[in-house]
N, C-alpha and C positions, 0 to 999 in steps of 0.2 A: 395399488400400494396402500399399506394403512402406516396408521403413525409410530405402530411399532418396526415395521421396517425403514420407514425413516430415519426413525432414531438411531438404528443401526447402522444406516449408511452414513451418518454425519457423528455418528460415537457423541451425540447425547442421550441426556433421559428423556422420555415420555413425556414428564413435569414443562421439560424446558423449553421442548418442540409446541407443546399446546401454552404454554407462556408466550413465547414466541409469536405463535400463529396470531393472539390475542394481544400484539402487541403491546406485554407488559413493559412497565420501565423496571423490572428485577433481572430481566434479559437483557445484555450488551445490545446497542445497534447495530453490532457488525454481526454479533448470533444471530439477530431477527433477520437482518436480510439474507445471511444465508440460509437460515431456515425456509424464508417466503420463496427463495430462489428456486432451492431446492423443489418445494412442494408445488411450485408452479409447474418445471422440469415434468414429475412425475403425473401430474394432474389431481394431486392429491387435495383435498377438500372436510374440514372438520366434520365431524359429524355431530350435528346442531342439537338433537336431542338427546346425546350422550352428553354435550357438554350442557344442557340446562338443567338434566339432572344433577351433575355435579355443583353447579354454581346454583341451584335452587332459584332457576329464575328463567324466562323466555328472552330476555333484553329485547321487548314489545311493549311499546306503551303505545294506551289507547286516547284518542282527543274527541271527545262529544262534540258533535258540531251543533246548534240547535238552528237546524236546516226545515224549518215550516218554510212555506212555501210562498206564503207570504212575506217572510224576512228576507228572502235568497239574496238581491243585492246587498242587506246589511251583512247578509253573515260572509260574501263570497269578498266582498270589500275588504273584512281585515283579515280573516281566517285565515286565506292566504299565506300572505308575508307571516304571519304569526305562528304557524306550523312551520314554515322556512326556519322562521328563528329557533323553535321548540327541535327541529332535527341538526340542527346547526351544533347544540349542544349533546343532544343523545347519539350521535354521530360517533362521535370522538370515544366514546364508551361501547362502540361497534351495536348499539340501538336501533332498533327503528321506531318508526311514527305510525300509526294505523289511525286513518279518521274514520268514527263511523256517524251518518249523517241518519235523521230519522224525520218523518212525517209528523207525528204530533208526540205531545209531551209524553202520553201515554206509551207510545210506542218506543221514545226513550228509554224513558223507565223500565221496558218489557227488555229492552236491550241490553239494557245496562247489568239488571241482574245475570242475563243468560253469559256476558262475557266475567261478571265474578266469578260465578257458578262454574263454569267450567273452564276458569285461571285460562281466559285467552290473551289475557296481558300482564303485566304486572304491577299497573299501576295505572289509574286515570286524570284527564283533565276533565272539568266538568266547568260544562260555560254558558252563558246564561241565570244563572243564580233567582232563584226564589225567594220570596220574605220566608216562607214555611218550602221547605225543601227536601220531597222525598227521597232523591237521590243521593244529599248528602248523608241522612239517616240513613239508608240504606248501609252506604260503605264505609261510613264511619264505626255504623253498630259491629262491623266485621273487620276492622280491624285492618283492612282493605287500603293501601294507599293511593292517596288523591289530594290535588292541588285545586280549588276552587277558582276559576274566574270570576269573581265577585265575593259580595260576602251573601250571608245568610243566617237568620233566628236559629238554624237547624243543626245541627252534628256538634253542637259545643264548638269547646276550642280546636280549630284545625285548621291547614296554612290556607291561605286565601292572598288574591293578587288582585284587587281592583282598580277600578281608572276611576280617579278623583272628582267625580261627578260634584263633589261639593263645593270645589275649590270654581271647578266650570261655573256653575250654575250664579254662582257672589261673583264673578266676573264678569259674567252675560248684563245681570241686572244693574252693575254698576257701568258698566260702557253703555249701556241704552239711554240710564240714568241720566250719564256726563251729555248725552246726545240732545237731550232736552224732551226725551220720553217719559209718560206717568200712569198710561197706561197699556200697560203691558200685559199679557194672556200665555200660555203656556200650553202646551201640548207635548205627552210622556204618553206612551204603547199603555193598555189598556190589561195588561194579563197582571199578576205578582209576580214578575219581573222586580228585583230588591233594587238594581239601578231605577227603577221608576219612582221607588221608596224615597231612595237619598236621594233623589235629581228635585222630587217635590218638595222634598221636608228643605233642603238646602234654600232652591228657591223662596219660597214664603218664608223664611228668615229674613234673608236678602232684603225683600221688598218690605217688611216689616222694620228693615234697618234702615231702608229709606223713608221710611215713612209713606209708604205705597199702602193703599186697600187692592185687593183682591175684589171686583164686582162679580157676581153671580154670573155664571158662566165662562169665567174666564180661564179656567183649567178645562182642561178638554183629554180625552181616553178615546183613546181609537190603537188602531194594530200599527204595528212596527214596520211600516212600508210607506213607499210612494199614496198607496187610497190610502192610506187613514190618515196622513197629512193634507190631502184634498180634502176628504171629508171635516176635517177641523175646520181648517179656512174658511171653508162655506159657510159652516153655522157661527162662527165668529163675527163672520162679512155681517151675517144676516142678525146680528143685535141691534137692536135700536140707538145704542152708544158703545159703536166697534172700537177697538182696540185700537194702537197706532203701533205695536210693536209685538210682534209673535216671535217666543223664542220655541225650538223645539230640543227634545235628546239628541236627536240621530239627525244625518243629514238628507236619508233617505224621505223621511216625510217632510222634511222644507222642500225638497222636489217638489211631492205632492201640490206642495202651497204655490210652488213658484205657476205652476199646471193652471190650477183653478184663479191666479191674478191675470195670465192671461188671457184666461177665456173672459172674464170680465174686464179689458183693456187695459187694467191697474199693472202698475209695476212695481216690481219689489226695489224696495229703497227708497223709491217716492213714495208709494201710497200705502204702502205697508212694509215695515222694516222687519225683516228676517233675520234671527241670530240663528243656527246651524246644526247649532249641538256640536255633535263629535261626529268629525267631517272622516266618515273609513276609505277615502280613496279619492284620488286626484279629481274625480268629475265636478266638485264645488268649484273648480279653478276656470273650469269650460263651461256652465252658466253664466246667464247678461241678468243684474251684474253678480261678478263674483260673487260667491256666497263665505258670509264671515262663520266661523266657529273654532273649534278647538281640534288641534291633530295631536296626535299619539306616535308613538314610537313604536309598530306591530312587532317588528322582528325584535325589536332587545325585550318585548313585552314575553315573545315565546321563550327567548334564554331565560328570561328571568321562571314561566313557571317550568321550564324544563329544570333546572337551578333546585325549585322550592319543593317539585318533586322525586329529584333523585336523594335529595338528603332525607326522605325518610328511608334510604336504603343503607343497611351498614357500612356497604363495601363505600360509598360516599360521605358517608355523615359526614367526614372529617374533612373533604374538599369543598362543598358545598352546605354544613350544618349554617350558615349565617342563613341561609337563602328560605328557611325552613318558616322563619317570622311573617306572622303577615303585617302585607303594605300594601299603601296605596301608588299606584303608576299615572306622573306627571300628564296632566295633559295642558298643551299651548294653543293661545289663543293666535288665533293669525285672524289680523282685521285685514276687513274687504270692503264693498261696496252694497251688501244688501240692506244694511243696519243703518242708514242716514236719521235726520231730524227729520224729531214728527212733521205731518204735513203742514199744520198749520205756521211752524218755523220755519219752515222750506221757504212758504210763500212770503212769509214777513223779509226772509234775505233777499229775494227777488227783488221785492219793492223797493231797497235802499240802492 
């Protein structure tokens, strides 16, 4: 049965049966479910590229995962819950979600053109963010709609949704501070990553506000994982006047660090105090001890860019046009037990 016999059999229009089926609110609730009843009845089913011709759209939107192989726990951490939240709201708009995950940047980029190019969505998230950022240029030069998960120098003005990496970083340093810490060392993923941008420039404010120096080697570049938080710690350990307080971005390479104190008998909290970053998933809670940092909200993070991205759509503007502005997304700080007094405090409380 097609929709024109439908409509016959129920003595409506055409217009009201595929209103219906797409449950509009122009259509009664009592038209929709007998319309759905009906078409369940017959086994009737829209036909999907008749209608995206008409509505000039797939209702497919695409989510870049930036799935190197070295990131997997960071990115499988929040991505998650955050496409939950991102379909949570495209849902309701009878949407789907499509993630597509790629090997290296390069191969993003080779991706991402091929799904503008041959319109396999209608619009993207792009995550991860660049200081200089080809994919924004890309889609922004066309016109192309997309919600940034960060910000970036690139595509001009365009909506962007980041996590408040600046507000973390003047937190980190001031709780270390109150701690009785003065030397502090920092550790941020080593690519142009733009959170690596603001997490730095924020920090060295911070510690500039305390009246903190920065010694020669005390920033440290390695990769977005478990090894490139080992490999920090190490050459850290290994300065002739080590650090007493390592904060990182992510909480994937405070692993790293927890790994390599370890092996060298030290523990985190007494002999080196570990701030987290932005902890993407419950395991900071099942580390000895606890690891402190900042948590996020993943799932209202994905309404909010499903939100910022459906209002470059007309048929939306008017429900979601507020969601269109960029902002930054709150991150809190949850204190634990890896961040104690420096050592040399430690042992001064002992003695009293």
């Amino acid at each position: 049965m097609g929709i024109r016999q439908l409509a016959s059999e129920l003595n409506l229009s055409v217009s009201t049966i595929s209103r219906a089926l797409n449950d509009s609110d122009e259509v009664s609730a009592e038209t929709r479910e007998r319309v759905r009843a009906a078409a369940l009845r017959h086994g009737y089913a829209p036909n999907k590229a008749a209608e995206s011709l008409r509505k000039g759209r797939l209702d497919i939107i695409g989510l870049m995962l930036p799935m190197r192989r070295e990131e997997e726990n960071y990115t499988l951490g929040v991505f998650m819950t955050l496409a939950d939240g991102l379909q949570s709201i495209l849902s309701q708009h009878g949407m789907d979600l499509v993630m597509y995950a790629s090997e290296s940047w390069d191969d993003e980029c080779a991706r991402l053109r091929r799904i503008v190019e041959r319109r396999h969505v209608d619009g993207v998230i792009l995550a991860g963010t660049r200081h200089h950022d080809e994919r924004i240029d890309y889609v922004a030069a066309r016109n192309f709609p997309f919600v940034a998960l960060g910000r970036s120098e690139s595509g001009g003005e365009h909506a962007w949704v980041d996590l408040d990496f600046k507000s973390a970083a003047e937190a980190g340093v001031a709780r270390l501070v109150a701690l009785g810490h003065r030397r502090i060392a920092l550790g941020i993923p080593d690519n142009d990553a733009m959170q690596a941008h603001v997490y730095l420039h924020a920090w060295q404010e911070a510690m500039a506000k305390h009246g903190l120096e920065v010694p020669k080697g005390f920033v440290r570049r390695n990769e977005l994982s478990e090894r490139g938080g080992y490999q920090i710690t190490q050459e850290l350990l290994e300065l002739a006047r080590a650090p007493t307080a390592l904060m990182f971005q992510s909480d994937c390479m405070a692993i790293g660090a927890y790994r390599k104190l370890y092996e060298l008998g030290k523990t985190p909290g007494r002999d080196l105090a570990i701030s987290g970053g932005v902890l993407t998933g419950e395991l900071a809670e099942f580390l000895a001890p606890r690891l402190t940092g900042f948590t996020l909200d993943a799932y209202e993070l994905g309404r909010r860019l499903a939100q910022s991205l459906l209002a470059q759509f007309p048929d939306f503007a008017d429900t979601y046009g507020d969601a269109r502005e960029p902002s930054l997304w709150p991150l809190s700080l949850r204190e634990r037990d890896s961040d104690a007094l420096p050592p040399e405090s430690s042992k001064a409380v002992r003695k009293r």
